[in-house]
C-alpha positions, 0 to 999 in steps of 0.5 A: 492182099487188101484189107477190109472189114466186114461187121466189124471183123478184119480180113485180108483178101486176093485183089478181084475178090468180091465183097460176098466171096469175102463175108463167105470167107469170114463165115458171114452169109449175105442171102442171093438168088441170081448168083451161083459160083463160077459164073460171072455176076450180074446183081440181077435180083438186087437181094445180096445188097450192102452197105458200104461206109463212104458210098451213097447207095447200096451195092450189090456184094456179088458184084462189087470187088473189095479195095483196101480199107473198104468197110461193110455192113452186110446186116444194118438196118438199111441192108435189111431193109433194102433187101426186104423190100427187093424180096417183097418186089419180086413177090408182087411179080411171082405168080407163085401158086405156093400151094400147088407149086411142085417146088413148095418147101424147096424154093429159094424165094420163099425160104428169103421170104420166110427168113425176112419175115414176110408174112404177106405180099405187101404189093399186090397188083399186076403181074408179069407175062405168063406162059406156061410151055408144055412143048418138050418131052422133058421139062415145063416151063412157067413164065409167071414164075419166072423172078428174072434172076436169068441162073437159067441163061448162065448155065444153056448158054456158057456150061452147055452152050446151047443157047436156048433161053436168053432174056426177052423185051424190057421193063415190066413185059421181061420175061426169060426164054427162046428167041421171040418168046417161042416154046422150047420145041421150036429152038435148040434144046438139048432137054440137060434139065440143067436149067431146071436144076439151077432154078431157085423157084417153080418156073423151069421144071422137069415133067411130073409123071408121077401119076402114070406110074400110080396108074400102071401100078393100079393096072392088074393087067400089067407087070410093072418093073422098075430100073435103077441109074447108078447116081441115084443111090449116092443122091436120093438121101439128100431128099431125106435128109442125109448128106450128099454122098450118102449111099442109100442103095438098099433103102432105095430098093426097099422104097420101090418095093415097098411102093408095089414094083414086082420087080426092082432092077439096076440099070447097072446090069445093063451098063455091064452089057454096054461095056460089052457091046461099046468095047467090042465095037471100039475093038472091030473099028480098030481092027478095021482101021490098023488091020485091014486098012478100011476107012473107019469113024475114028475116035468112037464116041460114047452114047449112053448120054441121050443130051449128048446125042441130041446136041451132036444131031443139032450142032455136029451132024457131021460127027454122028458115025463116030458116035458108038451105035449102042444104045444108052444103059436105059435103053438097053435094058427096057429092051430086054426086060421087054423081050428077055425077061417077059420071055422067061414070064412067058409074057408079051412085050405089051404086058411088061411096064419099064419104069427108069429112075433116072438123074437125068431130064433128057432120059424122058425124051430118049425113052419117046424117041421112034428108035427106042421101039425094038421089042415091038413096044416102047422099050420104056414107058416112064422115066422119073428123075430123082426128085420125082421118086422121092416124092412118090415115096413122100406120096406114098407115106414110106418112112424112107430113113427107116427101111432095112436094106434090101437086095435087086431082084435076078435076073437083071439085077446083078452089076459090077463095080465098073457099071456103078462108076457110069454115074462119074464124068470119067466113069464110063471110059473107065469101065471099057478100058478095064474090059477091053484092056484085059480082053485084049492083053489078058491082065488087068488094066494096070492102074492102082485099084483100077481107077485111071486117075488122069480121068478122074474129078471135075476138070472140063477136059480130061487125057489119058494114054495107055500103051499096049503090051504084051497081046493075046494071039487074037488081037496082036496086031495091036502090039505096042499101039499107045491108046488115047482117050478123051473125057468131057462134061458139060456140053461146052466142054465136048465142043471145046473137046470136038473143034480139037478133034477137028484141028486133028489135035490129040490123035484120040481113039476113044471119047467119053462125054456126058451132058451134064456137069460132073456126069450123071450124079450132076443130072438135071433130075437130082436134088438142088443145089448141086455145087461142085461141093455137092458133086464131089461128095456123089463122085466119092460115094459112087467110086467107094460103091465101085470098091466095096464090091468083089465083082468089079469088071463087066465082062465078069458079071456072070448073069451077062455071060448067062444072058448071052449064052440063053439069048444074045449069042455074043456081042455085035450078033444080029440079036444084039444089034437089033435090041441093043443098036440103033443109029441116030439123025442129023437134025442141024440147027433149027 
């Protein structure tokens, strides 16, 4: 162990740590805008400077590891100072438009320079290279904005490893994008948002579609419905105040009703119908390959993760027919509500509006996708992510803290536990085994409270094997056969997880992989800053919205079972396959 002190007060800590890792163990906060955790640091923004007894010049704490005896000062006047003026610097450069700017109020760099107390820009002059970039679906792009603090590149590059942005030019002309400054549009971008969550300003963002939604709303002509993801219960709070964590489901259904929906649903009811579908089709591709000897695409992939998709058609087009053909949850459900629902409205497809409100940026480029077309209309209109429905609620002059719970509206409404845990990394594979398990066997998935803990919390790459015992007459044929899965969150993670596969590693039947880190409740639409702190908090409040209900297995959702037996026929029927399947395109590096 080393000592050092810091203020004045005395620590000991691991060799290797830094000097901000250990003022942040004594309590003792030195401010930073390029630095997150688990990623190595840069000092690229310069703000997290100190002063160390000894040393000629002011170093940068996130970056300086401790030695033994190393005195500190994080708050004296040089510090101050020092740090003041590096925030006034990047001021200068920031094309800011705070007024207007969809981060005022929510912005790390004007919170630094509230804090320093900098009440003017004390170097006006020229700023830097602006290029707004409107190319994608999902996210927009603002140079001018840009404070180089390069959050963006450490999370595209090494937790997605996709590559998108990087670093451009030098001195005064650098600027954070695609190779040669092109717009998002013309490199691999898999839409994850995460870039826009890590952001500490406005220059990376997702698509405000706010407005479309106020003018369907407006529109007599039109029936505007509403679904729900789950993460977004156990996240929308924090836009209010509440801790991270806090299930707000009954207010959040109040807010959308309050704000004019004629209808609020749950996303949840179609994660139900995905179990049934994605669990069935595991199940023909099992038979197929142990009972009747064909060549099938084992394992099968999960696909409710629309940057998933994208990343497989970009990087492993080869992998596609292990994808499962089902729809995401989305999807799935403005299918219906445009075909089902407006049936029993006695309404045209046209005529039923689908809002989602999603954790998720890349759920506003799934819903533009040409395959996403199956009732004759786009399936879904709008897709806001979490951010953009609290501030419509904030628009709308809604007292968010103070609405009565309220209940879905039938007849999508009604969702299992297992449907509510597709917001946790793990959470998917879980909900299909509790199904397929018990389909197969006729007992419930014997794990204690049904949750299979191997799969559970934040390891990159998650394994888990079950072995089947005790059959139904249908499905004997897998008598004793040890079922393995797979989990992975985080692009970098499925890579890791896919070249495993592919080196014939692990003999897996079923994988599970969501796009962003933690799964859905780390979305790149839900409130900032997710930390591992934060996604945990999301993780425990989405598994006690699971408990707390009696209904907790899909295939006993009985508005599902009314739903096929009124329209769908049964799982995998013609009827199903063309609402609810699709197939997807390799599209290879750009």
């Amino acid at each position: 162990m080393l000592k050092i002190t810091i203020n004045n007060q005395e620590t000991q800590v691991h060799p290797g740590t830094t000097i901000l890792q250990a003022a942040r163990q004594l309590g003792i906060r030195i401010p930073t805008l390029c630095h997150t955790e688990k990623y190595a640091p840069v000092g690229a923004c310069r703000v997290c400077l100190v002063e160390v007894e000894g040393t000629k010049s002011l170093v940068a704490s996130c970056a300086m590891p401790v030695s033994n005896g190393m005195k500190v000062q994080t708050h004296s006047r040089r510090a101050r100072e020092a740090r003041k003026m590096v925030v006034e610097l990047l001021l200068s450069a920031h094309d800011g438009e705070c007024q207007t700017c969809d981060r005022n109020n929510d912005c790390e760099l004007q919170s630094l320079a509230h804090e320093m107390g900098i009440r003017e820009v004390t170097y006006p002059g020229e700023k830097g290279p602006k290029k707004i970039d409107q190319s994608t679906p999902a996210l927009v792009r603002d140079a001018g904005k840009c404070i180089l603090c390069r959050r963006c590149v450490a999370v595209c590059n090494q937790t997605q490893g996709v590559g998108g942005l990087f670093p451009q030019h030098r001195g005064f002309k650098s600027m954070i994008g695609p190779a040669f400054t092109n717009d998002l549009s013309d490199v691999v971008c898999v839409q994850c948002g995460q870039c826009a969550a890590i952001c500490p300003v406005g220059a990376i963002s997702e698509k405000d579609q706010i407005q479309e939604v106020w003018n369907a709303l407006d529109d007599s002509t039109k029936h505007v419905v509403v679904q729900t993801a789950p993460a977004i219960r156990a996240a929308l709070g924090e836009c209010f105040g509440h801790p991270p964590g806090t299930l707000v489901t009954g207010k959040m259904v109040a807010a959308l009703k309050k704000l004019g929906f004629a209808a609020v649903f749950d996303t949840n009811f179609a994660a139900d119908l995905t179990i049934l579908e994605e669990g069935t089709e595991l199940l023909v591709r099992l038979k197929q390959a142990l009972l009747e000897n064909k060549p099938v695409a084992l394992p099968q992939f999960t696909s409710c993760s629309p940057g998933w998709i994208n990343y497989v058609e970009h990087f492993y087009p080869d992998m596609l027919p292990n994808i499962s053909t089902c729809k995401s949850p989305q999807q799935m459900f403005g299918a219906l509500a445009k075909t089902y629902y407006a049936k029993k409205l006695n309404k045209r497809p046209e005529d039923i509006f689908v809002v989602s409100i999603m954790p998720c940026t890349a759920k506003k480029y799934e819903s533009q996708r040409p395959e996403m077309a199956s009732s004759s209309v786009r399936d879904v209109d709008v897709v806001l992510t979490t951010r953009e429905l609290a501030r419509m609620i904030t628009q709308a002059g809604i007292d968010f803290n103070s609405l009565p719970d309220e209940k879905m509206n039938a007849p999508l409404g009604l969702s299992s536990g297992a449907a509510d845990i597709f917001a946790n990394t793990g959470g998917v594979m879980e909900a299909a085994l509790r199904t397929v398990y018990e389909i197969v066997t006729g007992k419930p998935l014997p794990f204690e409270n049904l949750h299979v803990t191997p799969i559970v919390g934040l390891e990159g790459v998650k394994e888990a094997s079950l072995k089947i015992t005790g059959t139904v007459p249908d499905w004997s044929f897998l008598e004793g056969l040890t079922v393995n899965v797979a989990v992975a969150h985080g692009l970098g993670n499925a890579r890791t997880l896919i070249e495993r596969i592919r080196s014939n590693q692990g003999n897996y039947h079923f994988v599970e992989v969501m796009t962003c880190p933690g799964g859905c409740i780390g979305g790149g639409g839900q409130p900032r800053m997710t930390d591992d702190t934060v996604r945990l908090a999301r993780i425990e409040a989405i598994y006690r919205e699971d408990e707390g209900k009696s209904l907790r297995k899909s295939h006993e959702n009985p508005d599902l079972k009314k739903l096929y037996e009124e329209f769908l026929g049964r799982p995998l029927s013609e009827k199903s396959h063309h609402l609810l399947h699709t197939r997807y395109t390799p599209k290879g590096l750009l």
